[in-house]
Every structure is written in C-alpha cells, then in structure tokens.
FIDOFI-216385 format. One line per field, with one value per residue (C-alpha): residue in one letter; x, y, z. Coordinates in Angstrom, 2 decimals. Example, Ala and Ser with C-alpha at 12.3 -4.5 7.8 and 13.67 -1.06 7.14 Angstrom:
// residues 2
aa	[A:S]
xx	[12.30:13.67]
yy	[-4.50:-1.06]
zz	[7.80:7.14]
// end
This chain:
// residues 382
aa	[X:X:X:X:X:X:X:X:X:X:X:X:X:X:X:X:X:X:X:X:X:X:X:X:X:X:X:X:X:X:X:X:X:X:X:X:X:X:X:X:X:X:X:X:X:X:X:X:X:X:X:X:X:X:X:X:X:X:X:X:X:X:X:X:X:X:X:X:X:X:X:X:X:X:X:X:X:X:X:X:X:X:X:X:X:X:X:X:X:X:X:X:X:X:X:X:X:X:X:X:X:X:X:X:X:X:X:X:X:X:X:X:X:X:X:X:X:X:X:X:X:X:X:X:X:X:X:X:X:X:X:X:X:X:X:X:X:X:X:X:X:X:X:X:X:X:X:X:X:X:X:X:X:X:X:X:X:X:X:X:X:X:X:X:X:X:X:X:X:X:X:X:X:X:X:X:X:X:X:X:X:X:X:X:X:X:X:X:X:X:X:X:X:X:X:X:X:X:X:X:X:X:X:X:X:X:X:X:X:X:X:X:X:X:X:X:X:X:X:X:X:X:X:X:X:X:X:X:X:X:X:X:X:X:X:X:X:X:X:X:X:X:X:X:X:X:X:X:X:X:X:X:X:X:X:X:X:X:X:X:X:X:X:X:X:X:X:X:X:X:X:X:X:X:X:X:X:X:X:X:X:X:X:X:X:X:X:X:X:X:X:X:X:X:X:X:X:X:X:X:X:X:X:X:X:X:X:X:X:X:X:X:X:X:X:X:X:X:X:X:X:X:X:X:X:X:X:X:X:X:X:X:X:X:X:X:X:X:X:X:X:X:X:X:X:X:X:X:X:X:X:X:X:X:X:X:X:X:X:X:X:X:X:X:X:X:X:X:X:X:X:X:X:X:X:X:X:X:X:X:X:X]
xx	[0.00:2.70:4.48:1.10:0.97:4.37:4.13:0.42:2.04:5.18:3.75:1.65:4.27:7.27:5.76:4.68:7.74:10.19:8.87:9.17:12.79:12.82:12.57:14.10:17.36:16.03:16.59:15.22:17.05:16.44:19.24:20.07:20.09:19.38:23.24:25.80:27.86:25.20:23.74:26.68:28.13:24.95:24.49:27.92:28.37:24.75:25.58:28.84:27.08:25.23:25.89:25.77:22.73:20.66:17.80:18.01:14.28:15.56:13.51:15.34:14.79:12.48:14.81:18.52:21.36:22.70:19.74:22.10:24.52:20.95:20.06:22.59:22.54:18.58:20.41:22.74:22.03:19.55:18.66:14.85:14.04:10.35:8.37:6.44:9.43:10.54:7.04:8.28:11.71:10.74:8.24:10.46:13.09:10.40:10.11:13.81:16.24:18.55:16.05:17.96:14.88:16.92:20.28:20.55:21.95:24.70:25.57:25.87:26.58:29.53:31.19:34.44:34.28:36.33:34.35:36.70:39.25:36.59:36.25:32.87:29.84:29.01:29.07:29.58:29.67:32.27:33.49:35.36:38.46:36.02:33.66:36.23:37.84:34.72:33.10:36.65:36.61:33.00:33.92:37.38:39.14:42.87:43.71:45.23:42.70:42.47:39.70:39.38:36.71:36.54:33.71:31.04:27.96:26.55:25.41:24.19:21.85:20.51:19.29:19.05:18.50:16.90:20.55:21.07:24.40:27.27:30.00:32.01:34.94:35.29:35.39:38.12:38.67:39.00:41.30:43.90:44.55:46.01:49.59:48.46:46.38:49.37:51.17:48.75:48.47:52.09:52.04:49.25:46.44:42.65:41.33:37.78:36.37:34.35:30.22:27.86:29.33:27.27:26.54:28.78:31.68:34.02:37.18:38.55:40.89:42.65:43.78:43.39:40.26:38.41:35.96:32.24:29.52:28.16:30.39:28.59:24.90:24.94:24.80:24.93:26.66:29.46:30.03:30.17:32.52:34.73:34.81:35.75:38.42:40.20:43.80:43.26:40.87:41.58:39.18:37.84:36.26:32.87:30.47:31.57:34.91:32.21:32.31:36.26:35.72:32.84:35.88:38.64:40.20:43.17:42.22:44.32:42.33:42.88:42.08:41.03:38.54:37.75:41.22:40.33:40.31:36.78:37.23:40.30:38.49:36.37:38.86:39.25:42.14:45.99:44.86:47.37:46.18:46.70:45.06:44.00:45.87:44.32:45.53:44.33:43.60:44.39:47.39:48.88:49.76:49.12:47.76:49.96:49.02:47.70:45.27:44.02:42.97:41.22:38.92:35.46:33.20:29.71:28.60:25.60:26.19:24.67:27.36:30.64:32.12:35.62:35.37:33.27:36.49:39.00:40.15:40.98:41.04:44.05:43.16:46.13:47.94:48.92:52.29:51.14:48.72:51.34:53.83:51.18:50.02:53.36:54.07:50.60:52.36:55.29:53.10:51.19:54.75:55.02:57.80:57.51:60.40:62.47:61.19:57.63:57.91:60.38:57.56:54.73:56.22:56.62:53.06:51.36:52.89:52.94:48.77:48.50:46.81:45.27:43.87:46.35:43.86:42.53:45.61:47.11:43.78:44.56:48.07:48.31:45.26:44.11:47.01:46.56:49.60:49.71:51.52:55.17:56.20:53.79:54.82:58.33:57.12:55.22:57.80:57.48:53.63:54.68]
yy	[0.00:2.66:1.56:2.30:5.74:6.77:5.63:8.01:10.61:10.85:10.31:13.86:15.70:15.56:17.65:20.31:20.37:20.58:23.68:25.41:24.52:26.05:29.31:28.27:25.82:23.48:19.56:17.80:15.71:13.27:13.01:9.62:10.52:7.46:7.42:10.20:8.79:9.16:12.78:14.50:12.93:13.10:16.60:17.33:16.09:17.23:20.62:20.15:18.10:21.00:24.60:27.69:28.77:25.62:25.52:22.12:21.23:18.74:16.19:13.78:10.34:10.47:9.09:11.79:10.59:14.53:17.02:19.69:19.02:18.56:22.34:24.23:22.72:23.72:27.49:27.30:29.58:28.31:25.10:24.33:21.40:20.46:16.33:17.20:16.98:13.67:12.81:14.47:12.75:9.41:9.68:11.06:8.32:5.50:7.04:8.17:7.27:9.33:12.25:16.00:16.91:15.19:14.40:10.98:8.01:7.59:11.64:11.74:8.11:7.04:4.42:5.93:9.64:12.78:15.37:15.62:17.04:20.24:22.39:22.07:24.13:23.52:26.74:25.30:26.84:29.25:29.12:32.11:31.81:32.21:29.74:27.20:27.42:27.88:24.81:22.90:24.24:23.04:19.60:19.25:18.54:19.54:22.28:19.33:16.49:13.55:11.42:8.04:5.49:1.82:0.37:-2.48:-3.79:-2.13:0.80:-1.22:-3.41:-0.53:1.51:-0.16:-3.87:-4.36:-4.29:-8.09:-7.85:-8.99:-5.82:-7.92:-7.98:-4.11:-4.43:-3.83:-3.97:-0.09:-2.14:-2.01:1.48:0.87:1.67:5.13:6.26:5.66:7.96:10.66:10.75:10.92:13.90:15.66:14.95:14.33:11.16:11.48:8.28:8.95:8.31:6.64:4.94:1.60:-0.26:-3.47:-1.91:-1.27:1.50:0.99:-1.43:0.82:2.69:6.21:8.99:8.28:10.69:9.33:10.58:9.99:12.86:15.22:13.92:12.32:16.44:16.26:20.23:18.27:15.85:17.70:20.15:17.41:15.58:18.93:20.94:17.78:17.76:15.25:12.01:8.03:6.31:3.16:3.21:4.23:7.06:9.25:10.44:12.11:15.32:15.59:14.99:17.89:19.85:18.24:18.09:15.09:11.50:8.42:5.35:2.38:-0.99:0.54:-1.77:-2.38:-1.70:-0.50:2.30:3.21:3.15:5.59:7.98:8.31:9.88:12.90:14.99:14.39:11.45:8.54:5.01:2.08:-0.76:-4.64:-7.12:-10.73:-14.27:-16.73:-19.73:-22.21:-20.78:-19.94:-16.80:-12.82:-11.30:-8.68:-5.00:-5.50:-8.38:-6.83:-3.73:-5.80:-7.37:-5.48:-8.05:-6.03:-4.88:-5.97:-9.87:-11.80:-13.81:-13.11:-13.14:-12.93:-16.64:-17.58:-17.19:-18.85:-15.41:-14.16:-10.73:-9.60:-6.58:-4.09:-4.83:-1.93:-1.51:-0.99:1.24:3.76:3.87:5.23:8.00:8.76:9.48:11.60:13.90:14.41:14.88:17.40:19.35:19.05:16.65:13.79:11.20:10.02:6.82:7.72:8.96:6.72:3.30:5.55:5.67:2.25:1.40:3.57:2.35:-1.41:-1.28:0.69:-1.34:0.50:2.95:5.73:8.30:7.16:6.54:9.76:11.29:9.77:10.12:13.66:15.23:13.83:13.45:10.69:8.10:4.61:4.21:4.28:1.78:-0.55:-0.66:-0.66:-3.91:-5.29:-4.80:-8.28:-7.39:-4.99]
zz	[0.00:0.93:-2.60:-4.50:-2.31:-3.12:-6.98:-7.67:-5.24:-7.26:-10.51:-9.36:-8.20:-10.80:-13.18:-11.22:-9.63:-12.61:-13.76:-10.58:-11.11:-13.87:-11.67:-8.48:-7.87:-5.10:-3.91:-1.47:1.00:3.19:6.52:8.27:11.58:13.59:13.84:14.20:11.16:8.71:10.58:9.32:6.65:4.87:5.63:5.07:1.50:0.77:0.73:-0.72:-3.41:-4.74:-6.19:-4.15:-4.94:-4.43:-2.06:0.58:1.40:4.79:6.44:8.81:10.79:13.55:16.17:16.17:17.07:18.19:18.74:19.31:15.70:14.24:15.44:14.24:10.72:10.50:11.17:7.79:5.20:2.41:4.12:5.23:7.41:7.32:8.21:5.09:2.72:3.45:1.48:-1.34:-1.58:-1.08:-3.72:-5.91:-4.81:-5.47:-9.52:-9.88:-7.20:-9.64:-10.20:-10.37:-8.04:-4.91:-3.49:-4.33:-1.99:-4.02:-3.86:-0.38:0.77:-2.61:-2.09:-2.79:-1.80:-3.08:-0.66:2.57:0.72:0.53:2.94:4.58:4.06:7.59:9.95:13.61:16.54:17.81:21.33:22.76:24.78:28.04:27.08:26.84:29.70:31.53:30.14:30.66:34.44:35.20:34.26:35.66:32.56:32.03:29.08:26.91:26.59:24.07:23.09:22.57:21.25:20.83:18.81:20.51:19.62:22.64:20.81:18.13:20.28:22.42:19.51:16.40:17.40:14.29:12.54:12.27:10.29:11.53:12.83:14.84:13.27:13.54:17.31:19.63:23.25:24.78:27.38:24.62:25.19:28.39:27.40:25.65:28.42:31.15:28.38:27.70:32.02:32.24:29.90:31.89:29.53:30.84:28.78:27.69:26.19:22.91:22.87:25.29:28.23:28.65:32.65:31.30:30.09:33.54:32.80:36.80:36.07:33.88:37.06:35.91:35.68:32.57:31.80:30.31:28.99:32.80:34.23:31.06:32.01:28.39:27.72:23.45:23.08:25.24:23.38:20.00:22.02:23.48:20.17:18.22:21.10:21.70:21.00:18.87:19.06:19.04:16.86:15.14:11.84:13.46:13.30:15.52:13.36:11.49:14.41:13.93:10.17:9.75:10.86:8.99:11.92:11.74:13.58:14.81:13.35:15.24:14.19:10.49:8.80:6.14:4.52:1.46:-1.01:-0.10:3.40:3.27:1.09:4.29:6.69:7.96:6.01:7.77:9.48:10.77:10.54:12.05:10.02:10.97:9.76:8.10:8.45:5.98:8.34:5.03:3.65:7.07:6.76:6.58:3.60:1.89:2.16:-1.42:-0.76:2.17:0.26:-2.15:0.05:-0.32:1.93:2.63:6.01:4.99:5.77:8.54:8.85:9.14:5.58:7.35:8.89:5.85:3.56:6.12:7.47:10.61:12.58:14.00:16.37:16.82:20.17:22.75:21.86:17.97:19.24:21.82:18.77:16.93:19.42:19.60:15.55:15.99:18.86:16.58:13.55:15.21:15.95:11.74:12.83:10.00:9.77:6.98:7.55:7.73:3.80:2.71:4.21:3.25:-0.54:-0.40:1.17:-1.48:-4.60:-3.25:-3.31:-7.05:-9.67:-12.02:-9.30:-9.96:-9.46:-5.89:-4.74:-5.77:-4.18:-0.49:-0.66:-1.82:-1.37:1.73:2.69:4.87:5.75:7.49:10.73:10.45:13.37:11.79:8.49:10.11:11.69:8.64:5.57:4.64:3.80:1.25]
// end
C-alpha cells in the first residue's frame, strides 16, 4: 500500500515540480540521523554536493542521534528542514532514485568519496576563549585532553537492534589502550572516552580517571565540544569520526577496517592510521598490504564473511597502538620522519593497480599516511 501511495504521489508531483525549477534551484534531502555517522556525513556532502545557490528542502529520521549538531545545521544559510518533505523525496526516490529533483543516496553516501578534501559548508559553533575554559573548568578537565573510542555492539543493540548484520569484526577492546592512556596521564592529559558509556563496560581497572559521557549527564553540546576541542581524538572506523571529520580536523584510526580504497576515502584529512591485519587460516599466513585492500566483503552480511572465507582478525595490540600515538604527537609538531615517507612511498605504490587516481587522491590530497612503526614492523607485507 505505501508503494502504490508513493508511486500516484510521485507520478503527481514531478511535473509540477520541474517547472518550478525552472525558476528556483532546489533539492530535497532526506538526513540519516538514527546514527551520528550518517547525521553528518549526509548533511555534510549534501551541501557540498550542490551549487551555491541551491535551495536544501531537509527532512530527517524520527529518532537523532545529536539534537544539538541537528540544530545548528537547521540554522545554515539556504537550508529548510520540514516532516512534510521527506514525502516528497521518497516519492520522488520511489520514480527516480537518480532524479535531479533530490540528493541521491549515491551523492551523499559514494562508495568511494572525493568530498573531505573540501572544505565544509558547515558553519559550527564558535566558542570564545572564556567559554572554553569555563566549560573545561565546570567539568574538571585539564587544558590538553584527548579522546578516545573503541567500537562495541553495545550501541548497536541498544538503539538499532533491528541491525542483524554482523559488525564484529570491527570491534576492539578499549582495554587495549592501556599503554596510551598511562602515556597521555604521564604527559598531563585528561582522557575522555568517545560516545555513550554503557553499565557493562568497567574502565577501573585501567587505574586512571576516565571521563564518560556519565560525568557530562549524556549532555549532546558536550560531546560535540569534546569531540571537536580535543587535542586530537583516538578512533575506530565508526560514526563518531564524522564530528572531527565535519571539521577536517586530523584522527588516529585504530584498528582501520575495512582496509580499502573506499574506506580511506572516508577519513578525515591528515589522518594517521593504524590498520588490521588478516591471516588466511588455510594458507597460514598474513595477507599482503595489497590483498588486504582488495577485500570489499559487505557490512551488509549476517554472517561473518571474514570466517566464511578462512580469514581471521588480528586486532592491533597496545604496543602498535602507543607507537602510533606517539608518531601523531610528533606529527602534530610538523615533525615527519624520513622513515615515515620513505615506508609511506613504499606502502602507497605497493597497493597501485590501475587505481592511480585514488591513490594519488589519499596520498596527496588527503594526505593521509599509514603508521610508520607498523609498516616498520610489517615490511614483509609490502
């Protein structure tokens, strides 16, 4: 029935709407925001998507992952949010999923992406001098403060427990950062870990004050403002690099997965990464930096298609992790090492096969490079 509504409804509309574009430059657009990922990426690469002159006509998910992100990008210039547009893009996306009448899927969602190397279109909030320090007092948190973020299945499971595919394998354990939060302590840093802090998941063995969403009241201005005025912030390949990335501001991805092309074209600009690594169970051994950025297994599997072609998962281990904190402190001082672009050269050209102009893209343009210490460690994957 709600095919046959959206068919007659679209089938009415088109027409009448194309020649009002022949007077006005509008789309409409519909934002993802169950999760944070898809809030402001698709918003994001919406507007950088279309000229400056286009009207946005916004509708949005009923449940939001950030009320407060969601606010201010209803204040941008030439951008209308109202519930009765999402009618009009879904029944324009039932007739013409490619229609010029609305910001495709594939516009804002590609698989490979050239947008972060724009700037964005997004105007955030500004925080003066005061207003940091007063918001930094009220909390307790020390001048220099990092963030870091592990990715569960607890979010998953609490919010959209209809999402039967199978994530596992992008886990990791935020016990692993052990060795890099005795470092960023030693160096007078607070540690704030990234997103929702769940009853099950217990931070006191790690021995030092780990700030949660609890100590913020689950307060979402905090979070973007922790997420954005960090020094810098520890990630997975998860949603949440989407606040740093709205403000191309650089990232540490741990435990990067998947390891491909697409995937890369996703991070934030001057980002370091530290990738997975892949053992094929029948040959005994680890795939090559090549293979592994071949591998383009869907998220959208109920199974995992890791296990299901004789792989394994080899999460980064502390030490992997500290080295790589450490090359971000250095990079952030513009100190980059002779080895660093001597392995990086050789990581780069070792995964080009007739991809020249994606790999000159993330190389160059993002200008995004692979942990030294591990590639130092993992020449024989070249």
């Amino acid at each position: 029935m709600k095919s046959i509504l959206l068919f007659f409804f679209g089938y009415l509309i088109i027409p009448i709407l194309k020649i009002l574009a022949l007077f006005i430059n509008f789309k409409f657009c519909h934002i993802h925001t169950t999760r944070i990922g898809h809030q402001i990426f698709n918003f994001d690469f919406a507007l950088l998507s279309v000229s400056k002159n286009t009207l946005l006509l916004c509708s949005h998910d009923k449940k939001v992952a950030n009320n407060f992100i969601l606010n201010f990008f209803k204040e941008q210039q030439q951008i209308f949010f109202l519930g009765i547009f999402k009618y009009f893009y879904f029944a324009i996306h039932h007739i013409n999923p490619n229609s010029d009448l609305i910001v495709s899927w594939k516009q804002y969602q590609p698989d490979f992406s050239f947008y972060l190397k724009l700037k964005s279109k997004i105007k955030t909030p500004v925080y003066s001098i005061k207003e940091i320090k007063e918001i930094l007092s009220k909390y307790k948190i020390k001048k220099d403060f990092v963030g870091l973020y592990a990715r569960n299945n607890l979010y998953v499971e609490k919010y959209t427990p209809k999402d039967k595919n199978f994530h596992d394998f992008r886990n990791s354990d935020f016990t692993d950062y052990n060795l890099v939060i005795e470092y960023l302590n030693n160096k007078n840093n607070s540690i704030i870990k990234l997103g929702e802090d769940f009853q099950n998941e217990d931070l006191k063995l790690l021995g030092t004050k780990i700030f949660t969403s609890k100590d913020f009241k689950s307060n979402e201005e905090i979070d973007y403002f922790i997420n954005t005025h960090s020094r810098y912030n520890v990630v997975s390949v998860s949603g949440i690099a989407g606040m740093s990335a709205m403000i191309r501001k650089k990232i540490v991805y741990v435990n990067f997965m998947p390891f491909n092309l697409d995937q890369l074209s996703w991070s934030s600009p001057g980002s370091l990464i530290l990738p997975k690594k892949f053992f094929n169970i029948h040959e005994e051994r680890l795939l090559t930096f090549q293979e592994s950025t071949k591998i383009k297994y869907s998220v959208h599997q109920r199974i995992d298609p890791y296990k299901k072609n004789n792989l394994s998962v080899i999460n980064n281990s502390p030490t992997e992790i500290l080295d790589t904190i450490i090359e971000m402190e250095e990079k952030l001082l513009d100190n980059i090492s002779d080895d660093s672009i001597r392995l990086n050269d050789l990581f780069w050209k070792s995964i080009t096969d007739n991809n020249h102009e994606k790999i000159n893209y993330l190389k160059n343009e993002l200008k995004l490079s692979i942990s030294t210490s591990f590639l130092k460690n993992n020449q024989n994957l070249f």
